[in-house]
C-alpha positions in Angstrom: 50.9 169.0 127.2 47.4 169.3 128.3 44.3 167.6 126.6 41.4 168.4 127.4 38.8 166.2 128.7 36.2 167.3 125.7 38.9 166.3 123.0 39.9 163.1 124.9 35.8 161.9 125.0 35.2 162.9 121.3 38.0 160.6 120.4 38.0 158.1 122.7 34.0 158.1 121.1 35.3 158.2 117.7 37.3 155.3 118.7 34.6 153.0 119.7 32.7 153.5 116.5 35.7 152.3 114.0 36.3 149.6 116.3 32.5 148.4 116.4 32.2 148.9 112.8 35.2 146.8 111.6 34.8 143.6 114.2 33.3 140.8 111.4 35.6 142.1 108.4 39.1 141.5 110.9 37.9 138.6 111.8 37.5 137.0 108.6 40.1 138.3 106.1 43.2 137.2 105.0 46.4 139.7 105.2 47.0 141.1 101.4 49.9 142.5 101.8 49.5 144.1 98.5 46.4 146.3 100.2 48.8 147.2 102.8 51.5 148.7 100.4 49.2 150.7 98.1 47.5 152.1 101.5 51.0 153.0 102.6 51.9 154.8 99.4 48.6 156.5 99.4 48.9 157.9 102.9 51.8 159.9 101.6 49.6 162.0 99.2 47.1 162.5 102.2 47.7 166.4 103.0 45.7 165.8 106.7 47.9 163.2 107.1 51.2 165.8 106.2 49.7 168.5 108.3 49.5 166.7 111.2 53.3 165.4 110.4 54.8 168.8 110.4 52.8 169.8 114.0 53.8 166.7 115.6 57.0 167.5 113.6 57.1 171.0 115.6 55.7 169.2 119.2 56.6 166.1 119.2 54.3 165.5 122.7 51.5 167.0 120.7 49.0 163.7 121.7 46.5 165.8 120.5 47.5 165.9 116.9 49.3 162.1 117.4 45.6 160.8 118.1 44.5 162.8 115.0 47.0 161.3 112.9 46.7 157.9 114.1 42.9 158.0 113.3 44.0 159.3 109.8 46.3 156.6 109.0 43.2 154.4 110.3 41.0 156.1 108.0 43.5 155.2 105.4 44.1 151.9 106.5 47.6 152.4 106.8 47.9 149.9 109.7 51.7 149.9 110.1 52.2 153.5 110.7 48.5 153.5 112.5 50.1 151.3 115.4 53.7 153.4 115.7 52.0 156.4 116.1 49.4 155.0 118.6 52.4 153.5 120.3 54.1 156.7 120.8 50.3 158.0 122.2 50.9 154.7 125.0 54.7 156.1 125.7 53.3 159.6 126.5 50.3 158.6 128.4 50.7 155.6 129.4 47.4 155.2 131.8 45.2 156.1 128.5 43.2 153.2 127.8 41.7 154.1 124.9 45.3 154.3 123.2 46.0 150.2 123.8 42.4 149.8 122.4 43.2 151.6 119.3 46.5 149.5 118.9 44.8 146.5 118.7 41.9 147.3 116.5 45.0 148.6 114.1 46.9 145.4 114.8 43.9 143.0 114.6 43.0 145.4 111.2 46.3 144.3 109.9 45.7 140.7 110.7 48.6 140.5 113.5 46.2 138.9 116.3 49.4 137.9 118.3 50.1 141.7 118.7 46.1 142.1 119.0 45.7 140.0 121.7 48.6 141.6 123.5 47.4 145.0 123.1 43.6 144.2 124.2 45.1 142.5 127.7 47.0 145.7 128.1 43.6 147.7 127.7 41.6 145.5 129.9 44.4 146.0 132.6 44.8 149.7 131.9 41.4 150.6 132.5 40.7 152.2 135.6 38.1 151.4 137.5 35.7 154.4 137.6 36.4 154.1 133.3 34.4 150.6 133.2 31.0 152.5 132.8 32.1 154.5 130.1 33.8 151.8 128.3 31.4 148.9 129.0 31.1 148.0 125.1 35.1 147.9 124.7 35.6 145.8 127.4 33.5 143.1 125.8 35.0 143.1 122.8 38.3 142.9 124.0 37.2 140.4 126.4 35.4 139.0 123.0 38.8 139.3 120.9 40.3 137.1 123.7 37.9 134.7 124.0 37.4 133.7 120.4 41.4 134.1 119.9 41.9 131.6 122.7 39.3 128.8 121.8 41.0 126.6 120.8 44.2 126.4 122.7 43.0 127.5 126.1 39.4 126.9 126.5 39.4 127.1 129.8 40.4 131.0 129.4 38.4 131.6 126.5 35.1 130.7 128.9 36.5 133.1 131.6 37.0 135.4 129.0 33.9 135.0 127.1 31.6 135.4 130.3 33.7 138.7 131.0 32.4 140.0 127.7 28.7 139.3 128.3 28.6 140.8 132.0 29.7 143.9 130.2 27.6 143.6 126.9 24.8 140.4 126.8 23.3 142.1 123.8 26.1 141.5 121.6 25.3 138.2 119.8 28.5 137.2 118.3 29.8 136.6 122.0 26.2 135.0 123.0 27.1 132.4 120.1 30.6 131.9 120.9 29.3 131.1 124.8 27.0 128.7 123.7 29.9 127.2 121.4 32.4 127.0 124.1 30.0 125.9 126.9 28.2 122.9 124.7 
């Protein structure tokens, strides 16, 4: 069951890059439920998606092809199945960061923030720490996620939280505002 550092750095890259690029539409919309189901159905027509269902099908510890297919359920917003299969990624290889990160960028995509906010403390605590370099950007939004999820009922947290996220990313402006919001 080897991966190879390349592979594991091309995704975890990939990873970054549909988590940055979907940050303001999870936070702002609604669950539709009815989205969910006709992304569901149309994942079953998706032959990548089959493909990669037979090899994992054939090696089941495949984590290789199980990150594949979890991007592609991503891709198809197929949130329910995109969370199993990065949970059986976690089972596997359980000191892989990036795999809790994915979980709740899937979770938070499908509007379950309680799960979200469980899965972005896992990250945070699963990172090791000659990782925090490489995943200085992730770390603030999870620290970001936390923060803004935590506003209102522990604010005391949320500022802990919130100053976490800036020491690893003070260009991102969404997190400057919610500072200035939580410390005024």
């Amino acid at each position: 069951m080897k991966m190879t550092k390349m592979n594991i750095k091309n995704l975890f890259l990939g990873l970054i890059l549909v988590g940055t690029a979907s940050f303001a539409n999870a936070q702002t919309t609604k669950t539709d439920t009815v989205n969910s189901t006709t992304a569901t159905a149309q994942t079953g027509n998706n032959s990548t998606i089959d493909g990669l269902k037979k090899q994992i099908e054939a090696n089941p510890k495949d984590t290789e092809s199980l990150a594949k297919l979890a991007g592609a359920y991503q891709e198809a917003a197929d949130w329910t199945n995109a969370v199993e299969t990065w949970k059986k990624i976690s089972a596997l290889l359980p000191d892989w960061a990036p795999s809790y990160y994915s979980q709740a960028y899937a979770y938070q995509s499908a509007k379950d923030d309680a799960n979200a906010k469980i899965a972005y403390e896992k990250y945070i605590a699963t990172v090791k720490p000659e990782e925090v370099e490489q995943n200085k950007k992730n770390l603030a939004y999870a620290y970001f996620y936390l923060a803004f999820a935590e506003q209102k009922t522990d604010p005391a947290k949320a500022k802990e939280h919130i100053a976490k996220s800036i020491q690893y990313d003070p260009t991102n402006q969404d997190a400057v505002k919610l500072n200035k919001a939580l410390n005024s």
